[in-house]
Backbone as a chain_set.jsonl record, in Angstrom:
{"seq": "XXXXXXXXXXXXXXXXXXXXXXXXXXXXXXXXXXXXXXXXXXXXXXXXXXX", "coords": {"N": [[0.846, -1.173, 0.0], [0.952, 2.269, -0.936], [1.693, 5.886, 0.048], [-0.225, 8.366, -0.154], [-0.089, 10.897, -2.334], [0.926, 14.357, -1.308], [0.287, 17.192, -2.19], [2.323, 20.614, -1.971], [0.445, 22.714, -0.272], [0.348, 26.069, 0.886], [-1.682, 27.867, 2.049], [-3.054, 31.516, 1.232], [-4.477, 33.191, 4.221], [-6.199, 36.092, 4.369], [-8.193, 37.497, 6.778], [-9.735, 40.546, 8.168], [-10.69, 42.086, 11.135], [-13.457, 42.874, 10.88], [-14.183, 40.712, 9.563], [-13.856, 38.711, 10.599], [-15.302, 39.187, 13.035], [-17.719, 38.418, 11.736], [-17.636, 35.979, 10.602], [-18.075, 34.662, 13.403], [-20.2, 35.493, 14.594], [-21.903, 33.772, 12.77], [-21.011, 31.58, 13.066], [-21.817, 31.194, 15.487], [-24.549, 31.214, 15.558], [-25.272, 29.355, 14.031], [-24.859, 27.207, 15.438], [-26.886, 27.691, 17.288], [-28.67, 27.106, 15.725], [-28.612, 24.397, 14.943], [-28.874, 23.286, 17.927], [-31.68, 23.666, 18.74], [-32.838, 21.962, 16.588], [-32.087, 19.924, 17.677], [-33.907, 19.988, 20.178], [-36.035, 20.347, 19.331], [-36.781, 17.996, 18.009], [-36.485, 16.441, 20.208], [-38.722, 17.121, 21.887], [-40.788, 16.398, 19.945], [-40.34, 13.896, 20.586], [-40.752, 13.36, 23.092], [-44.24, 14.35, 23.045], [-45.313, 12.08, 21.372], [-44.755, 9.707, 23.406], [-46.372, 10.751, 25.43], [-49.215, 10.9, 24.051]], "CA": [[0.0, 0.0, 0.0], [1.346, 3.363, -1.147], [0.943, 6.533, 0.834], [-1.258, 9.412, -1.028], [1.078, 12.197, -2.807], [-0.568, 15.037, -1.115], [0.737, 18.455, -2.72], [3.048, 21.068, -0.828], [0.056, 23.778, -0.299], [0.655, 27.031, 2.098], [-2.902, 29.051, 1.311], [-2.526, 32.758, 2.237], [-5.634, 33.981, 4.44], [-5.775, 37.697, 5.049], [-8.993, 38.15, 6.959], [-9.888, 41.441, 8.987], [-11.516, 41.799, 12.342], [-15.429, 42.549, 10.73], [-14.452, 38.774, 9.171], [-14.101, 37.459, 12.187], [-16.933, 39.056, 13.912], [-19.047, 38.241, 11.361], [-17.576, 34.624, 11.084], [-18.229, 33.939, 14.248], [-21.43, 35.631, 14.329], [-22.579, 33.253, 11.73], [-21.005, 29.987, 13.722], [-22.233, 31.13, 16.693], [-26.304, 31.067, 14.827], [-25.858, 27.926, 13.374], [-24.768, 26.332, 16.984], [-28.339, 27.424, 18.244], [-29.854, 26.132, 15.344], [-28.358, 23.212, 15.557], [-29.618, 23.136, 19.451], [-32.527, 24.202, 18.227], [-33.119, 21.351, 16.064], [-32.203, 18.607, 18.336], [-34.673, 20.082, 21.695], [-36.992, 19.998, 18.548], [-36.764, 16.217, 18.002], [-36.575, 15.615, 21.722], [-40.034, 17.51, 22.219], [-41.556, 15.266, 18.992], [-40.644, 12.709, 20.998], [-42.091, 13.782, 24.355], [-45.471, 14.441, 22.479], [-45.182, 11.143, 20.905], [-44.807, 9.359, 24.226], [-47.484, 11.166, 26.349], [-50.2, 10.702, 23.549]], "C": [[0.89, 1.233, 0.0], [0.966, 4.684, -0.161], [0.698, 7.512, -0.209], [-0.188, 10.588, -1.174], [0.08, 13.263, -2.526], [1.101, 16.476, -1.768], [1.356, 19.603, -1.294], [1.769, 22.417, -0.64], [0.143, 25.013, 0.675], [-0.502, 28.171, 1.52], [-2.124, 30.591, 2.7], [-4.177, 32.894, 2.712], [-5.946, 35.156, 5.209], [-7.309, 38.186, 5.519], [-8.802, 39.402, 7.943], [-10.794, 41.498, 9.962], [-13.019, 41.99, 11.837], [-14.858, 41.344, 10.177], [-14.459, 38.022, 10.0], [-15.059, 37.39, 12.749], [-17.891, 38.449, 13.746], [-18.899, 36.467, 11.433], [-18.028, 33.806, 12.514], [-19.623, 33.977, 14.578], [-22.319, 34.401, 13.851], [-22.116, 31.573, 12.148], [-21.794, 30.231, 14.878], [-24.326, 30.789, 16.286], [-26.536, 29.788, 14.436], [-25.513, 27.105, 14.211], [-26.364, 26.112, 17.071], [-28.987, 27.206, 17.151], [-30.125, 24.872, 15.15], [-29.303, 23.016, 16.915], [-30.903, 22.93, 18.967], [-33.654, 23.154, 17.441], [-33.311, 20.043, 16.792], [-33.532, 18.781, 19.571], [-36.275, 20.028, 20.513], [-37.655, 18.832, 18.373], [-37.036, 15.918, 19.023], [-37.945, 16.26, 21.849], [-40.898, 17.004, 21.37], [-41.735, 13.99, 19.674], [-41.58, 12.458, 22.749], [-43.32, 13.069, 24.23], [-45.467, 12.7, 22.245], [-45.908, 9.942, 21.987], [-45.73, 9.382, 25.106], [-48.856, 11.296, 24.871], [-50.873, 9.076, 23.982]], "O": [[1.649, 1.305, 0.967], [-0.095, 4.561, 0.45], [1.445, 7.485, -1.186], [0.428, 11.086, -0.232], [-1.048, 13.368, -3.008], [2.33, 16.471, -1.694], [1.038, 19.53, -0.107], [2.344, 23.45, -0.983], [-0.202, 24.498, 1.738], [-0.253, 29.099, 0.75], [-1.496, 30.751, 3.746], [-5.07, 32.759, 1.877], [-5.962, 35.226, 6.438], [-7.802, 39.118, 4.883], [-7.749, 39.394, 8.579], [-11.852, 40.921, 9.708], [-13.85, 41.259, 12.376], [-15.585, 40.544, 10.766], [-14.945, 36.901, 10.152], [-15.728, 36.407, 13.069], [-18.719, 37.989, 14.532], [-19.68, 35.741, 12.048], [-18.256, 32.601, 12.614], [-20.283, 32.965, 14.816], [-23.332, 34.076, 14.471], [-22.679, 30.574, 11.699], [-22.513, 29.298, 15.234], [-25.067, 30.099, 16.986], [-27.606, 29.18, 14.445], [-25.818, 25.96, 13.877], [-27.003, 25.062, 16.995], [-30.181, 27.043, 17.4], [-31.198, 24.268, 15.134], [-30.449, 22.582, 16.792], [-31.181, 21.746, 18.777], [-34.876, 23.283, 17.512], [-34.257, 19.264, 16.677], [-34.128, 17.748, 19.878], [-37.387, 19.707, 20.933], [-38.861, 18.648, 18.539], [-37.9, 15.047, 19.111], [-38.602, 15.23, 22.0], [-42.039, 17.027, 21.83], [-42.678, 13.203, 19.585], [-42.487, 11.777, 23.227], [-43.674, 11.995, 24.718], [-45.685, 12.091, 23.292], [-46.987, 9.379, 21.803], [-46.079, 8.34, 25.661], [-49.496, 12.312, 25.141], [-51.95, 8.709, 23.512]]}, "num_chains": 1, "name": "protein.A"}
């Protein structure tokens, strides 16, 4: 078994502090909708249960 020729890459990334804010902004939203989604499911199943 061979190992995988991976390429020498060095990306440049020049963000500025609104990219961050907003980056994080925009992880921090899709956490709680994540959350959001699962207390969703768990309250389908509640219902489910108590019918």
């Amino acid at each position: 078994m061979s190992f995988p020729n991976i390429p020498d890459v060095t990306p440049e990334i020049d963000i500025d502090r609104e990219d961050v804010i907003n980056l994080l902004l925009a992880s921090i939203a899709f956490e709680e909708l994540g959350l959001a989604h699962i207390f969703n499911a768990e309250a389908e199943k509640i219902q489910y249960i108590s019918i």
